[in-house]
Structures are given as C-alpha cells and as structure tokens.
N, C-alpha and C positions, 0 to 999 in steps of 0.2 A: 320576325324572330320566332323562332317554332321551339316552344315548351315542351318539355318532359315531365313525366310523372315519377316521381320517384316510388321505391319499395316500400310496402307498407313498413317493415323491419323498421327503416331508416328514418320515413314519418313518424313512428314512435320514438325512436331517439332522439327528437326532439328538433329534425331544422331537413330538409331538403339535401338529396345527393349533392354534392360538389362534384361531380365526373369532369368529363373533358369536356371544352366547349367549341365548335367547329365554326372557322370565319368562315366565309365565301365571299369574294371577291365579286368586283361587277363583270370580270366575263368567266365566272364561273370555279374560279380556284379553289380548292378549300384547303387551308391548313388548320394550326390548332390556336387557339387564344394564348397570346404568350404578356402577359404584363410587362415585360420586359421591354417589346417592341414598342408598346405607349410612351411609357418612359423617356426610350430613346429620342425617339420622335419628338417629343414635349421638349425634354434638355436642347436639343439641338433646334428648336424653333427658339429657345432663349429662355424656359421657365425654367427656375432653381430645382433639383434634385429632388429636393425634398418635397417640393408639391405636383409637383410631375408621376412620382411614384405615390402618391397620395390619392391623385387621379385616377389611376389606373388600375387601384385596388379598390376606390370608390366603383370604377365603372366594372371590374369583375365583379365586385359583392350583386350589383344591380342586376346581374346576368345570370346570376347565381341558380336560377331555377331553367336555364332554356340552352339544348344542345346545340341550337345554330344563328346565328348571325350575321348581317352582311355589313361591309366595311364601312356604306354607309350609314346605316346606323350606332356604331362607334363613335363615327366622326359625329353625330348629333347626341350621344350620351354624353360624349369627350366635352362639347361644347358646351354642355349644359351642367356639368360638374364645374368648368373653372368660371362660368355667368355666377356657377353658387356660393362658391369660395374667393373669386378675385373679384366679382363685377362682370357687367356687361363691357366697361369700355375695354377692362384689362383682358378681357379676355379674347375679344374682337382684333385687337390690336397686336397679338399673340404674332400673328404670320406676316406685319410686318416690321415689327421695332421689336430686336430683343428686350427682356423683363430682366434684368439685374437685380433685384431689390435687398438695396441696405440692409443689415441684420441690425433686428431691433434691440437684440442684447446679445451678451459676449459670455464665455463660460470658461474659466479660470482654468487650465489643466496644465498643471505638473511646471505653474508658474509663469505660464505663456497665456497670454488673453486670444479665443477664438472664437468665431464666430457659433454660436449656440444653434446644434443643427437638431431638425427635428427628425431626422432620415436615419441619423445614426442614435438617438435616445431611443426611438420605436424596437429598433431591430436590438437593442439591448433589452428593451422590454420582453422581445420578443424570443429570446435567448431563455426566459426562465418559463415558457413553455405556455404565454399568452400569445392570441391569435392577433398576427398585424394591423387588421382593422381597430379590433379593442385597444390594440399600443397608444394608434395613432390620435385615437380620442382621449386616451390617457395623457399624450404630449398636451394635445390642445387642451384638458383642463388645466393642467401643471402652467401654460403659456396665460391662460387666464386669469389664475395667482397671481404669478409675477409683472401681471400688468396692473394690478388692482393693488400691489403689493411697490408698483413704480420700480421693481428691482429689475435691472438696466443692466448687471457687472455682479455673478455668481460664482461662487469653484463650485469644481465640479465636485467635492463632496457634498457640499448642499446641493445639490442637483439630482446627485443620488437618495438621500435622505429623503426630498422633498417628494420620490416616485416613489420608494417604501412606503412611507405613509401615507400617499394616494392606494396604491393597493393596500396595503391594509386595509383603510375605509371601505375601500368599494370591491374588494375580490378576497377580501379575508388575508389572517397571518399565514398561510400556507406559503400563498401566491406572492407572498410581499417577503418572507423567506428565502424564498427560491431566487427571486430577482439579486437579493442581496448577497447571495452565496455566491450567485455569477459574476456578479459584479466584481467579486473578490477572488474568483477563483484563478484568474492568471499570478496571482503571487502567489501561490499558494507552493509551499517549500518543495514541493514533488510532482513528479507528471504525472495526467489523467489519463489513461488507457480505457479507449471506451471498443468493445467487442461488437460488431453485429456480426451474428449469424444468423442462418435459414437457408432454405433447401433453394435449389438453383428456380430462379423467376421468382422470386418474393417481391423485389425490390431494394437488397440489400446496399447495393453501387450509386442508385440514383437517390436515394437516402441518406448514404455518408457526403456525397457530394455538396446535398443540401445543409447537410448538417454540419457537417466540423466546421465550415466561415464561421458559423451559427457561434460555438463553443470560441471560436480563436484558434482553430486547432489547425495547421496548416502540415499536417503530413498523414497522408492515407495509405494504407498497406492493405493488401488484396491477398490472401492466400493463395489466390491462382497463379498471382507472380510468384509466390513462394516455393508453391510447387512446381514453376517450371523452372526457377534458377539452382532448386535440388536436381531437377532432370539432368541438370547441363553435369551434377557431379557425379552424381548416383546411376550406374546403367541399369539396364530392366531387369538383367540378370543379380545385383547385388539387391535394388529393391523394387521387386516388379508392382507393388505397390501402386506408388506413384505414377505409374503408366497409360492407367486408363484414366474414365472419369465417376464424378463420383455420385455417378447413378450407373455405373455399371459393375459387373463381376469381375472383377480382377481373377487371371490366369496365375495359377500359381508361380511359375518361373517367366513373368512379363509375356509383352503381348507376341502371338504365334500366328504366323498366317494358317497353321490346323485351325479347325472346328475339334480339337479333341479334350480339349479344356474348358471348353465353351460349357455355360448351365442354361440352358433353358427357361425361358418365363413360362412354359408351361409345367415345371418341374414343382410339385406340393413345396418344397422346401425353399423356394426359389426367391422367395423374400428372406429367409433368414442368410443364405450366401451372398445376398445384395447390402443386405446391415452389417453383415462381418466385415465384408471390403470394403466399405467405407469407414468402418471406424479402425480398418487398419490402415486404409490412406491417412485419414485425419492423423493416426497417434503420429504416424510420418512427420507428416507435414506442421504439425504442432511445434516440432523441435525449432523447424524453422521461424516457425510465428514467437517461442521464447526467446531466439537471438536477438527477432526485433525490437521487442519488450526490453528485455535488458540495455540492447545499446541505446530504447529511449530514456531510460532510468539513466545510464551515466549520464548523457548528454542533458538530463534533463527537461527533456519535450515533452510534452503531449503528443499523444498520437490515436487514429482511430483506426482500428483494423475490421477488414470485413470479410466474411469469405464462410463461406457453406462447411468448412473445417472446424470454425468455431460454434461449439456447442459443449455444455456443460457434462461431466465434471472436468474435459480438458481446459478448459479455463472459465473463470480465472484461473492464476496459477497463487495457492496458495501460500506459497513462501516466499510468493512477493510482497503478499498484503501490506507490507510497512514499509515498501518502497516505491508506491504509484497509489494512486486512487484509483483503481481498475473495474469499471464497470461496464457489466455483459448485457446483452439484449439478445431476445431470439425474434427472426421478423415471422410470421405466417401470411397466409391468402388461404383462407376459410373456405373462400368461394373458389369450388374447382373450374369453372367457365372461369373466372376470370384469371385462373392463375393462366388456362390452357392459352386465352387470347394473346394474353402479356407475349412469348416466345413469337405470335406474328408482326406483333406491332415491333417485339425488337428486330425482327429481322428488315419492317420494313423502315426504322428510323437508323438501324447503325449497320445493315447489311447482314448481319450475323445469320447464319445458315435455321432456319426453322423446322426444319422437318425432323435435323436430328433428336432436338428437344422431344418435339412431337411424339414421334416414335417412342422416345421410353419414357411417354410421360408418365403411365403407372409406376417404372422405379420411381422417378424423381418426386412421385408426391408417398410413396413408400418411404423415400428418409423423410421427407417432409411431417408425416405423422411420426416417425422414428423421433426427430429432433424433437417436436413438439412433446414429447414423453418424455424425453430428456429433462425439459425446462421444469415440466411441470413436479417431476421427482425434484429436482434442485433448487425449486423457489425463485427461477429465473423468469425474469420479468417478459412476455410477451407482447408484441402489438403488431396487431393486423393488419394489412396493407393491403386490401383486398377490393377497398372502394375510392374512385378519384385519383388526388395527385399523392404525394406521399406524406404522411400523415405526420409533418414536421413537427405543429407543436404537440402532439404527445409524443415524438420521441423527446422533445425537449422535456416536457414533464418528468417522463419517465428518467431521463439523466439525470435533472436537478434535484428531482426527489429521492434518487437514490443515492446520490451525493451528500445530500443534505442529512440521511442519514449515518454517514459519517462524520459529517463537519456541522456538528449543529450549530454550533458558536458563531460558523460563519453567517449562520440564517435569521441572524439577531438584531435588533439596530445596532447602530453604534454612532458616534458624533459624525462620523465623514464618512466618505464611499470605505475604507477597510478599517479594520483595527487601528486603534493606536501604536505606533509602532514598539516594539520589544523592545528591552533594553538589555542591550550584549550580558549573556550572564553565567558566569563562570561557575560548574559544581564540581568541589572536591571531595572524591569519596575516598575516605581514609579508611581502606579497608582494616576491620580487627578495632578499631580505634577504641571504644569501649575499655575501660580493663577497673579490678578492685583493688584497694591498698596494700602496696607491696611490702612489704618486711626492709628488704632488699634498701626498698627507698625511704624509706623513712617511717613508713603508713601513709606515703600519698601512691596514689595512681602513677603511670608513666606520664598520663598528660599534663597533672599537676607537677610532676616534678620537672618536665620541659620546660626550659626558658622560650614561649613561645612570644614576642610582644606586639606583630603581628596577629597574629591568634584573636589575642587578648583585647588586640586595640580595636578590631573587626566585631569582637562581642560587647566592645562597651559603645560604639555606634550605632548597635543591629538592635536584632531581636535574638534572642535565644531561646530552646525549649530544648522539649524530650520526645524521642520517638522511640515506639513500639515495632519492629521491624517485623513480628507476624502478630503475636498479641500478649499481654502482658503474660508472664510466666512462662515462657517458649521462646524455646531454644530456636534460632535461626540459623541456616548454613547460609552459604554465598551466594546460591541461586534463589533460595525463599527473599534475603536482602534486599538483592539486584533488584528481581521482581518488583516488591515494592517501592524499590527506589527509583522503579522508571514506570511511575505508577498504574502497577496491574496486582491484581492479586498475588499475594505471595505462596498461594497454592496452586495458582493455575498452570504451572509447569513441575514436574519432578526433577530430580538433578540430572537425571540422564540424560533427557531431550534438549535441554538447557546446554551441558556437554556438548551434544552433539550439535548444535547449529556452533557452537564455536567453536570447531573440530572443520566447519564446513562441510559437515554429512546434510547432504537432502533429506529431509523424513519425508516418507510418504504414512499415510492414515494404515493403519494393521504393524508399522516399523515398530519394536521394540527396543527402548533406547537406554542403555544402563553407562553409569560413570564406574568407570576403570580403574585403581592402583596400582602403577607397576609395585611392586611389592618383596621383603627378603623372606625366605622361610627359612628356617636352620635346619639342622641333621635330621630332626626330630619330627618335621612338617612341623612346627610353629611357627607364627606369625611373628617376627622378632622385631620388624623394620617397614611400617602399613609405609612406606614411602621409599622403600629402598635407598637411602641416603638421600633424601630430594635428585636424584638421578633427575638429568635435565639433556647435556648432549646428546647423549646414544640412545633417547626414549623415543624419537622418530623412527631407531633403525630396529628396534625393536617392536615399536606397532609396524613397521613393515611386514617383518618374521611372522606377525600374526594377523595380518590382515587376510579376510577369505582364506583362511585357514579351513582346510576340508573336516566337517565331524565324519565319525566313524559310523561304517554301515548305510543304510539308505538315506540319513538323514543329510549324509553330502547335498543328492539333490534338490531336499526340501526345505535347506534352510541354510542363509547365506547370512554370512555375519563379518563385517565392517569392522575395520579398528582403525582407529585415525589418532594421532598423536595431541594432547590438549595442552597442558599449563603444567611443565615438570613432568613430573611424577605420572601426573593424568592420562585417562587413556577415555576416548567415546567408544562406546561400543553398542553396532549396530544389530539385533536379530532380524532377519528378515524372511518371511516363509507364511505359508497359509497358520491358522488356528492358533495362531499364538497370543499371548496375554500378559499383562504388566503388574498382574495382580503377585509380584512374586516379589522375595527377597533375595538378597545377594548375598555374596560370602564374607563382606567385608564385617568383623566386631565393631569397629570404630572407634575413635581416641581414648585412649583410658581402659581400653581391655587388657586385662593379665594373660601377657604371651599362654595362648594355646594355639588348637587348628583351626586352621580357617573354618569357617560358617560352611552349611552345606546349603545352598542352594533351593528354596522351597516353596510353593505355593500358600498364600492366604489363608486361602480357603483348600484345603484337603478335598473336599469334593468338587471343585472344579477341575473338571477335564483338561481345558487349555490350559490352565494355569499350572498344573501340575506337566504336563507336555515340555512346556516351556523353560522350568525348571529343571528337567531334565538336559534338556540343550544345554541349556546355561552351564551346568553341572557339567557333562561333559564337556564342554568348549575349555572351561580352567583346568578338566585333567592335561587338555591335551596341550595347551599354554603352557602348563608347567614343564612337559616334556620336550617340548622346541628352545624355551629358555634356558634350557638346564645346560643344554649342549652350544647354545649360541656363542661367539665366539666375543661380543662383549662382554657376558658375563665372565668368561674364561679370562679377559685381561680385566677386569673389576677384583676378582678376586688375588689377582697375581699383585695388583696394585694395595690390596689390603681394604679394598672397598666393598659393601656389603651387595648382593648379586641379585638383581632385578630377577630371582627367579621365579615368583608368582604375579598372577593377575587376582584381585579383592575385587569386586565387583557390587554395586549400590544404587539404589536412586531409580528405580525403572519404573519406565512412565512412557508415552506416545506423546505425539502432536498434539497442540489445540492452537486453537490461536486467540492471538494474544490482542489486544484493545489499542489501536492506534491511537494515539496523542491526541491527535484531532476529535476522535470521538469524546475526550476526556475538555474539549475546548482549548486544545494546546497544540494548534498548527505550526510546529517549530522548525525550523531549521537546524537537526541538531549534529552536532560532529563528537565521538567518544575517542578519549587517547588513552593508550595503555599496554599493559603487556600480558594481563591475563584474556586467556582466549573464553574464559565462561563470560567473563563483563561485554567484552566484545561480540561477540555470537550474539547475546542477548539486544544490546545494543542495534546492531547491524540489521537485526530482522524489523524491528522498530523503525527502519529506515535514518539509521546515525551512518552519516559518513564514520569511515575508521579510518584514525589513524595510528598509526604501530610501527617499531623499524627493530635493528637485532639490541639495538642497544638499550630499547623502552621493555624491560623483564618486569616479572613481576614475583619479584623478593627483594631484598636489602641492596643489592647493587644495581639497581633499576639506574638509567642517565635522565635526572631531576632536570638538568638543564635543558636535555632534549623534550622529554614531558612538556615545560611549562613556556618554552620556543614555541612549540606546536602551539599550542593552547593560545600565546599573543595573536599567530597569527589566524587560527581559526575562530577566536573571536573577531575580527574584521568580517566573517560572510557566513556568521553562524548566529542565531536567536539562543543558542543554548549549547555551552560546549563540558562536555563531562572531561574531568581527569581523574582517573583510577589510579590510588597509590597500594600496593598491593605489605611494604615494607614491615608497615608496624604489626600487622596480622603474622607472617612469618616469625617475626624476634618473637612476638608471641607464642606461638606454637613450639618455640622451639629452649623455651621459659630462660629466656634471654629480655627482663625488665632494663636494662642498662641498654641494648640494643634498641629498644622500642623506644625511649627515650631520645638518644641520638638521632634516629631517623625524625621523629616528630619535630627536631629541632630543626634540620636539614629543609624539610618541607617548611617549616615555616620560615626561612630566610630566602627560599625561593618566591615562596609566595610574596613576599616582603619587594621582591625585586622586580617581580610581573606587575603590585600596584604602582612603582614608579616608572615602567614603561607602557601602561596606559593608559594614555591621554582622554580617551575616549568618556562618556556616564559607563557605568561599570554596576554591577549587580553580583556578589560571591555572593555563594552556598557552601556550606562545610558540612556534611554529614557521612555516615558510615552504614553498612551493610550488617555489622553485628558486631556482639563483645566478645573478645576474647582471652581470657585472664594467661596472666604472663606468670603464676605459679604451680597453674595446673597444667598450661598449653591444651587448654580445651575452650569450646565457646561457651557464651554463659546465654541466659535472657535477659539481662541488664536493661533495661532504658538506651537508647544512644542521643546523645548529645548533640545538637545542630544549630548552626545560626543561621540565618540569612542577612544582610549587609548589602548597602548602596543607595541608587537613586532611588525617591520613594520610599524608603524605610526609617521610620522614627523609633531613636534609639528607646531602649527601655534601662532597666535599675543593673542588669546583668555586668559585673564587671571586670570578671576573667573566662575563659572558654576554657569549664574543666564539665568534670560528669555531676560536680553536684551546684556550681554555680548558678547553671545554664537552668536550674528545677524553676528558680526565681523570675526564668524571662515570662514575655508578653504571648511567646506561642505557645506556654504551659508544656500540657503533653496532649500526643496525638497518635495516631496508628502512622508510622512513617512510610504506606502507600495514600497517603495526601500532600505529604511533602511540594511536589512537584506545583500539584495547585495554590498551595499557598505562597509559592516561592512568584507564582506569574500572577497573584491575587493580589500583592501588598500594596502596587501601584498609588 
C-alpha cells in the first residue's frame, strides 16, 4: 500500500486528507476506491446490508491515509474486519453458505413491527451532519443498551429518543438538536428548498446527488435545465442573454458569427463586462428557478435546486419566507489547482469536453470570486469543496443548523420521534368586537346585549382573559391587530405594505407602500365621504384608471407607482423609483375629522431629502387621481344614481418591507389555513404561509355568507393544525354607529358557531378573539382591552361565566399583550 503525506494545513486541522484512493488490480487496473463495490459484493455473498456496508466504511476509515492499494489487500482487510465483528468461522464461511441472521429486535413504525435496521438509523444519524463511522458506533452503543436493557420490541419513537440522548451525552445539545429536527422535518407543514450555488467545477451536482437521499428530498433542479427549457421559448434575439455561458460576455443582440461584439480578456474592463452578463443571465434565469419554487410550494415538495445562477440576493426569494423553509449554500474550491484538475477528471469520468472549461478558466474563477463576495455581503453560508470527496457532512451541518434556526422547537426532545400531535383548532376573529355601553342598548355593550349561548357556554368551559392588541392605552388599526394576532409584532409592518401583500403587489426592498381611500370631495375640495359610500363594485375599475398612472414631467420615468384594488373602499398603492423614503405622511385626516381639505402630503422630517422627494410624488400623484376620477365614467353614473363620487384618493400608512417571523420560529410549525373576505387579513395571513381561502360571496361587511365561512372552516379543519376565520361584520355596524346591527350580526355568528360544534366529531380546540375595539357611538376605534377565550381539549374551565368585555377581566388568562395569544392558545395542552 503506498502512503501519502498530507498538507501541513490539513495536519493542523486535526486528521489526515481523505482524497481519492486508487485500487490496482493484479494485472494492473486502476480505478477508484468505491465503498459501494464492497458492499455489493458482501450482500451478494449472503452478509446483511447493514454490516456489509459497515465493513466497507471500516476498511476505507483503515486506508484512510494511503493513495493506493491492490485488490488483494482488500480482500485481506475485508477478511479481517468481518474475523473482527462476526468470528473467524462466520466469516470464513462467508463464500460458501449465505448469512441470513435473524433480527435480534423489532422497531415499532407507524404500527407495523420490523426488523430494527442499523443501515438505516446510521444514515439518519448521519442526516444531522455526523460522520457515518461515528453513526455506526452510535447504533452499536444504543444496541448495547437494549441488550443490557433485554429490550427485544421498541417504536420507533423511543428509538429516536433513545439516539437524542446518546448525542447529547457524547456530542453535545447542538448535534442531538439537529438529529431531532431531521428526524421531524418531513412533516413539517411546508416544503424545504435548499439552494446550491458556485461558479462552474465546485462540485455543486455531485453534492446535491449526495445530498438530497440524505434530507428525503427526492427532486433536483439544475439551472442549466432551466436555462435551456427558456431557450426552447426565448430566441437570442428577444433574450440574448441566455445564449451564451455563464463565464462568458454575452453579445448584446445574442450570439453572431462577427467578432464585432466580441470583448476581449485582454480588454482593462474585461472582468467587469463578464460580472455584468452573468448577472444579467442569472436575473433571466432566476424567473425560471421561481416557477419552480412555487409549483414546489403548491404541491408541497421539498426540493433542492443547484446551478451557478444561484447566488444571493437572487435567492432566497424573500416573499416566500412563510411558504418553504428555503435555505441557500454557496459551494467554493479555495484551491485554484484543484478546482483547474476537477474539469479533467470530468471530462474524463462523464466525457464532457475539457479544454472549453480550461480555456476560460480565469472567467470562470472571476465569478467564482464574484459569488464568493456575494455570500459574504449576504451572510450566506459557504463550504469548500476543495479537498477529497464532497464534504457531505458539513453540508449536512450547514442545512440542519440552519434549519434549526428557524425551527428551534423542533431541535428539542420531546416524548417520541415528533411533537405530540395538534389538536384541530378553530380561531375566530371577530373583527371590531370590543365596543363601550351603548345608550341605544340599555348601557350594555353589543356583546352583552347579544343573545350569544354558544359564546357563553364556550366561556364557562374555557379560560377567558384580556388582551392588549399593541399596548395598553393605544389605539390599534387592523394591521397593528392582525399583526399581533398572528403573533409578530404589531409594529413590524405599517398599514401600507400590509395593504399591499393583500392587494397581491410584490414589494421589493426601496418599494414604498401607502394604503389608499377611494374617497368623495365636495364642491369646495372637502373631504365629505373618507370611504366614498363604502363603494365596493366599481373600486377595481377604478384602481384600473389609476394604476401606472404617468406623473408629470421627468418624474414619469423615475418613478412608477402601482394601485391594485384591496377590501371596498381600499386602494394599495405602490411608489417605486430610486431615493425614495417612508418617512412621510399621507393626506388622509382620519375618522372623526371635521369635513375640511385633505392633508397635504409631507415628510417627518423637513430636512430629509428623500423624504421630502417623496412627498412630492405622492402629492402629485393625488392631484392627478383627482383629475382622472373626476371625468371617469363611473363617477359620472354614481352621481346620476344619487351616490356620492369616488372622486379622490386619501392616502396613509406608509412603510416598506421587512419580514416578518415564521411560526415556526416562534415554536409553532402549524399547518394553517385563513378564510375570509378582507384582503389586509388575508395578504397578511398568505405571506405567513396560511393556505387562503376566499370566494365572491365570503365579503367582508354585514352581508358576508356565514354558512360558506364556517363550510370552509369544517372542512379545513380535517388537514389544518390551525384554521382562522375572519368576520369582518360587527367592526362595519360599528363604524357605521349602527349598535342594533352589531348586535344581530354577533347573534348570527354565534348560531353558526353553535352549528359547526354539532358537526364536529373530531377533539376540537376554539379561540375567539379580535383585532381591536370599535365603539358603535362614535364609529371610531378605541384602546379598549379585547376580550378572548380559548375552549376544548386540554383546557380547564375557570370561574368566567358569560363571554362579554368585562366578564372575561375575572378569567385564568387575566390580561396579556394579545401578540402572545397564539402561544398560549398551543401552550394550554
């Protein structure tokens, strides 16, 4: 056997190269050491799977320092591992009486007794980013317990328990984390998207290969397929782009048999026209890599995409965050010999032509340092592939650790291999619900005056308390509410960007994002009507009229602005253009201003440049709104009809992107579905990764179809952990200081509700809470407390004995800030 010296580098890192290791055969062959071929070999002479491959990772560890080998000394390592582990006779006996050997215990899965393999607990060990030699000694301790232990017939959740807290002891909570997170990660309510990129010869293809069995991940996507099945649409003339590759200069109008477009590598600038066209393939090609993303999102897959196109900030993509667990990798090869070698060995293992690589190998390590600068601006996680085979378990590390900072909860024990399971659980958010003692009604509330006995019978079972929807003494709108009612901060979003995902506008980062009023003016430009009769039909065709609405003078091309039709009245409205800022106000007074003119449009801060820019735009954008509406041919029959005329835009709430805190981070991997008809709850919800469900007849005012609501609602509790339903009614009757309306409705709701607990069967879990108060004398919102119970399995009743706003002070959940809601609701277990 002829030994190698490894680099000193690698000596100090603590263990000897793993490179490749070369057999030679007795009349001289050489190929490469493939563990796999032992295996084979071994299985097919009659040894179990599992110590076949146990073998063969015994006799590579043993090789571990020497670059060659002949077959027969293999076959004299081969023999001398299974004299070690089976015996001299079992092992001798090996070539002529197959080894069948009875399983000495059985492992409980999914209610089927089967044979307890150790092939496949290693390679699960070996999933959370521990090396298969340490797996295998991990199985064999775990097998030494339960022989000491006489346990003969285990489920597989103690099986998994039993390897947690082997790692633990012996490899720390990180590594015993990570195991448990894997463990659980195929239920996990949404798909994993995992990114490799790196500049062409990293190793990104032989890495996913290895890798996604690894995760469970059984579907791989290549950019390069992506970019050729664009080819087949796209010609070179519409995107010449995509034409070349992407270590070369793309020609402006696609590829030319001239030399007249050609740039030069000997050209001073000739790296930066090499960075330009590839990141204008990539943005290409990218579009494609999102269709894939998304259709793994409906379908629910997991999937792992790899391709030299991906590199940060093209992905992840930000406004999926709460509909996949999406995480990126960038691959490197440090070492320039080794990346150069890599492009001979592929040519001479899969054919692939080598010289071309060769040739421009300065481009291709020119993006290679490009990407690598990429990563390191973005916080994106690198790992080198520059020594040996491919550096499986730290890409394993690298995924579960960065998994695991999403899903900490899953990194935790727990009595079996996953969580105990959810119990179906229904939250109704009774928008407005809050309100103070009406005259009207006697000096009760609407909710005290509802005959609710549902309601009522659901608070004398539960718990009841009070929540704070931003913090006591403040005022909440719909989005501060939402917010914390899908527990994230109820500042972390303004009302415009909020809008606008439920609008369906994309934000991108610099978007400025403002909530809309179609709105009436009268003779005088007063503000007579902030909602234009709640105008509802003709509000689409009217953000039509102003959607990409030209501003006047240069600023047509520097700033593009969006209007997409939301909830009524509502309008999103998107600014989009270089130097702009959200530090600004809008024109809208707000509820309870005495008819004057609208607000003018303003910056914060007076010495802010953008800010003051910005408001400019803005400011103009409403003159010229008013002018298109004035003439528009809906307002012209609004008015003929005696109805008041959508003819201004109010404008409020502006704010950009951020993102917002998945579930999972908060220990709440739910499966959740939202039904309803306001598009701010929805938007909101949707980005969070809630299925929607919506249809023409789920509104969100007084005439909302309650029966179709809580239809839905039956049946998405069958394949939901958690299903919201948004009633939007009694906040309307509110605003619109209609206490007799708010009452009925509250009555309505509660005989529906009444009728969903007698059609299901199922353990059941309600939640009743609200987004804010809304007093039915003023029709403005107040800061009130809002009142909530929680009810079902697992919940022990308290003293509470009707579900009103002052009943509910006396329950066991007291009061709380109602962005904890959610945890306490999946806490009370």
């Amino acid at each position: 056997m002829t030994k190698k010296t490894p680099p000193a580098d690698k000596i100090a890192a603590g263990g000897p190269e793993k490179g490749r290791l070369t057999v030679v055969s007795s009349t001289g062959v050489r190929q490469r050491f493939l563990r796999g071929m032992i295996t084979h070999d071994l299985v097919q002479r009659g040894l179990d799977f599992d110590a076949a491959y146990a073998t063969a990772q015994a006799v590579r560890d043993r090789l571990s320092d020497h670059e060659e080998v002949t077959t027969a000394e293999i076959r004299d390592l081969i023999r001398e591992e299974l004299e070690r582990t089976l015996g001299v006779e079992v092992a001798s006996g090996l070539s002529s009486a197959p080894l069948r050997p009875i399983p000495e215990r059985h492992v409980i899965y999914h209610g089927q007794e089967q044979p307890f393999s150790r092939g496949l607990l290693a390679r699960s060990i070996q999933a959370a980013g521990i090396d298969l030699g340490r797996a295998y000694r991990l199985v064999t301790e775990l097998e030494s317990e339960l022989r000491n232990e006489e346990i003969k017939v285990l489920p597989s959740g103690e099986v998994a328990r039993r390897v947690g807290d082997l790692l633990e002891r012996i490899a720390g909570g990180e590594s015993a984390g990570r195991y448990r997170l894997m463990r659980r990660i195929r239920r996990l309510p949404r798909p994993v998207v995992i990114y490799i990129g790196g500049a062409t010869g990293t190793g990104k293809s032989t890495l996913s290969l290895e890798l996604a069995p690894m995760l469970r991940i059984y579907r791989i996507n290549s950019t390069d397929t992506i970019r050729q099945v664009m080819r087949m649409v796209f010609s070179p003339e519409i995107m010449p782009a995509l034409y070349s590759s992407s270590f070369e200069v793309a020609p402006p109008y696609g590829p030319r048999p001239s030399e007249e477009y050609a740039v030069s590598p000997s050209d001073p600038h000739f790296g930066e026209h090499l960075v330009a066209s590839f990141e204008e393939q990539a943005a290409r090609v990218i579009v494609g890599v999102r269709a894939v993303v998304e259709r793994a999102i409906a379908e629910n897959m997991s999937i792992l995409v790899e391709g030299v196109h991906l590199y940060p900030p093209l992905v992840p993509f930000a406004d999926l965050e709460g509909a996949a667990y999406q995480v990126p990798l960038v691959l490197m090869t440090q070492d320039t010999e080794t990346h150069r070698i890599r492009f001979l060995a592929r040519a001479r293992l899969s054919g692939r032509w080598a010289e071309r690589y060769l040739e421009h190998f300065p481009s291709i390590r020119t993006i290679h340092e490009f990407l690598l600068q990429q990563a390191e601006t973005h916080d994106v996680s690198l790992l080198d592939t520059s020594y040996g085979e491919p550096p499986i378990g730290e890409a394993l590390r690298l995924v579960s650790s960065l998994l695991q900072k999403r899903l900490p909860e899953l990194g935790r024990p727990s009595v079996g291999e996953v969580p105990a399971a959810v119990t179906a659980t229904l939250l109704l958010i009774i928008d407005g619900l809050a309100d103070r003692p009406v005259r009207a009604l006697g000096g009760r509330t609407p909710l005290q005056a509802a005959r609710t006995p549902n309601l009522d019978r659901l608070a004398r079972e539960g718990q009841c308390g009070l929540t704070d929807p931003v913090a006591p003494g403040a005022v909440a709108d719909t989005a501060a509410g939402t917010l914390a009612l899908f527990g994230q901060s109820p500042f972390a979003l303004k009302r415009g960007p909020v809008e606008a995902l439920g609008a369906g506008i994309e934000l991108a980062p610099g978007d400025i994002a403002l909530r809309g009023n179609l709105a009436t003016l009268d003779a005088a430009g007063r503000v007579s009507d902030r909602r234009a009769g709640r105008i509802r039909e003709q509000a689409a065709v009217l953000a039509q009229a102003l959607d990409r609405l030209p501003l006047p003078g240069s600023l047509a091309q520097e700033v593009e602005i969006r209007v997409q039709p939301a909830t009524e009245h509502r309008l999103a409205i998107v600014l989009r253009g270089e130097g702009l800022s959200s530090r600004i106000r809008g024109s809208d007074p707000g509820d309870g201003a005495a008819p004057d003119l609208p607000l003018i449009p303003r910056p914060l801060d007076p010495t802010d440049e953008r800010a003051v820019h910005t408001a400019r735009v803005l400011g103009l954008f409403e003159q010229e709104t008013r002018r298109v509406l004035a003439m528009h041919p809906v307002n012209e029959a609004r008015i003929e009809a005696g109805l008041p005329p959508a003819n201004a835009v109010l404008t409020r709430g502006a704010g950009s992107i951020h993102r917002l805190v998945p579930l999972e981070e908060a220990g709440l991997p739910l499966r959740l579905a939202c039904i309803g008809g306001d598009r701010t709850v929805l938007g909101l919800a949707g980005w969070l990764g809630a299925e929607i469900v919506t249809g023409e007849k789920m509104t969100a005012n007084l005439d909302t179809d309650l029966d179709a609501k809580f239809g839905a609602a039956l049946e998405a509790l069958k394949r939901n952990d958690l299903v919201i339903v948004h009633l939007k009614g009694a906040d309307i009757a509110a605003h619109d200081q209609r206490p007799d309306l708010k009452v009925s409705f509250l009555e309505k709701v509660d005989r529906y509700l009444g009728e969903l607990l007698e059609h299901h069967p199922e353990p059941l879990r309600i939640a009743v809470a609200s987004d804010h108060a809304t007093l039915s004398e003023s029709g403005q919102h107040a800061a009130d407390p809002l009142p909530v119970l929680i009810w079902g399995q697992g919940i022990e009743a308290d003293k509470v004995r009707s579900f009103d706003e002052q009943s509910v002070a006396a329950g066991r959940l007291q009061r709380f800030p109602l962005q904890m809601f959610l945890g306490r609701l999946f806490d009370l277990s």
